[in-house]
C-alpha positions in Angstrom: 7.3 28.5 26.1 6.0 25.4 27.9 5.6 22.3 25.8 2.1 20.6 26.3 1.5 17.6 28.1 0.9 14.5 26.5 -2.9 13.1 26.7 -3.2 10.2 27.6 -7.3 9.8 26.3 -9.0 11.0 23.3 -6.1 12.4 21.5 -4.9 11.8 18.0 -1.2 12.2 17.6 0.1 12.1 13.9 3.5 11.1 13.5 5.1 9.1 10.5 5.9 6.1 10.9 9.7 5.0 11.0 11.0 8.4 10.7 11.6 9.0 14.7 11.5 13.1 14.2 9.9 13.1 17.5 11.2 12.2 21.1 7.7 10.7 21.5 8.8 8.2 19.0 11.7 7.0 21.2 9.7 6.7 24.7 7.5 3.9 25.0 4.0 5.8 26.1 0.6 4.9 27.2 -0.9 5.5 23.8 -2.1 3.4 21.1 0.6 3.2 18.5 -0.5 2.9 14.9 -3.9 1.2 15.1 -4.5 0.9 11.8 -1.6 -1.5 11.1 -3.9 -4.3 11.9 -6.9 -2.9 10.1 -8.1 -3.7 6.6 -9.5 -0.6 4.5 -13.5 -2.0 6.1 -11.7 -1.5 9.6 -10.4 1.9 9.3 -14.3 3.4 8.1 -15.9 1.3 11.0 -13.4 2.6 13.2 -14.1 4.5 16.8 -12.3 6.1 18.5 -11.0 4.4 21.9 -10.5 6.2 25.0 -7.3 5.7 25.1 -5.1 8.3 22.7 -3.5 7.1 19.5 -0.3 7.8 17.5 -1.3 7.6 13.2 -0.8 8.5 10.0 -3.7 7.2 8.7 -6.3 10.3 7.1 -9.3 7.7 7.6 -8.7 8.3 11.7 -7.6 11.2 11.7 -10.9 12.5 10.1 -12.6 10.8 13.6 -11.2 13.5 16.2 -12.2 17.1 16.1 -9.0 19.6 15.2 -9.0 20.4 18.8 -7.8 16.9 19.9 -5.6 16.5 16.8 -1.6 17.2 17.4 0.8 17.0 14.2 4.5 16.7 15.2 5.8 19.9 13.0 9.7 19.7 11.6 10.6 21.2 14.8 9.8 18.8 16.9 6.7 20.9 18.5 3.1 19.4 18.4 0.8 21.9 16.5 -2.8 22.0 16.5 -4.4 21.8 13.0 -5.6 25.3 11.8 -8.4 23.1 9.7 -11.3 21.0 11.1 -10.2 17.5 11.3 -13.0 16.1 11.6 -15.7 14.8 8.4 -12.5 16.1 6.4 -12.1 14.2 3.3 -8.7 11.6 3.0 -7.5 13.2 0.1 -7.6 16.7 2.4 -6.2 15.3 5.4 -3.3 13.6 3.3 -2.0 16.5 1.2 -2.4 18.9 4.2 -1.3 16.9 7.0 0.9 14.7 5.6 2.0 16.8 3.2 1.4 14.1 -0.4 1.4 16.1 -3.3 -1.6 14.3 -4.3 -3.7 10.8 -3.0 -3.3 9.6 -6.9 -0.1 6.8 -7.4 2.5 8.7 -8.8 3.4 6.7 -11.5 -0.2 7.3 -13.4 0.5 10.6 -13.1 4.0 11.0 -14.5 5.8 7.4 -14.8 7.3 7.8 -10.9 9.4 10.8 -12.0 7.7 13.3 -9.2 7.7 10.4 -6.6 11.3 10.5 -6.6 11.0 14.4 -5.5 8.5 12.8 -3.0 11.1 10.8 -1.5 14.0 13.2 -1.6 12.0 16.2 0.3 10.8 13.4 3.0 14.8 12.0 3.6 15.9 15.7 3.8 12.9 16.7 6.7 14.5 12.9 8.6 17.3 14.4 8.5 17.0 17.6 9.5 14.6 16.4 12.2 17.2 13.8 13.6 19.9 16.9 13.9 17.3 18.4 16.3 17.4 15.3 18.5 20.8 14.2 18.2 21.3 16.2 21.7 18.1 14.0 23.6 
């Protein structure tokens, strides 16, 4: 099986950032890497989408770019097209399905921190076993 090319232009790439479980991550590319770094919470619902393609993890853009020009890096290391419309989906959708929160809520409300903990644990162990795929590149 033939991986995809990368686009260059009108593509939303989601990758989390710091966690390098994709080669992408270690390549400098002609995308635009993690927009909303510089954007306040006004920026990110005023935001349009550029020509150029972008690397996020932020729900608020991803919800800008139809499914069909969305790629999530999977714990394989393959880009995978949503199976959900992207686009006009709600934050607290995109979150829990394509960044896989448990919930948009703080966890300490919730439960005093205990199941962020979990959070943390199950995120380290998909690093890890994502950086034993790479060790070899």
């Amino acid at each position: 099986m033939q991986a995809e090319p990368l686009q260059l232009t009108r593509h939303c790439y989601v990758l989390l950032r710091g966690c390098g479980i994709h080669p992408i991550a270690h390549r400098r590319f002609e995308l635009l890497w993690y927009p909303e770094t510089s954007m306040n919470l006004v920026d990110e619902y005023m935001y349009r989408p550029y020509v150029q393609s972008i690397v996020t993890e932020s729900p608020y853009l991803i919800a800008l770019y139809d499914y069909s020009r969305v790629r999530v890096v999977e714990e394989n290391g393959s880009w995978q097209m949503p199976n959900m419309q992207t686009y006009a989906s709600s934050v607290e959708y995109l979150a829990c399905s394509l960044l896989h929160l448990p919930s948009t809520v703080p966890a300490m409300p919730l439960d005093g921190g205990r199941g962020f903990k979990k959070v943390i644990r199950e995120y380290k162990a998909r690093i890890k076993k994502a950086q034993k795929l790479y060790e070899r590149v």
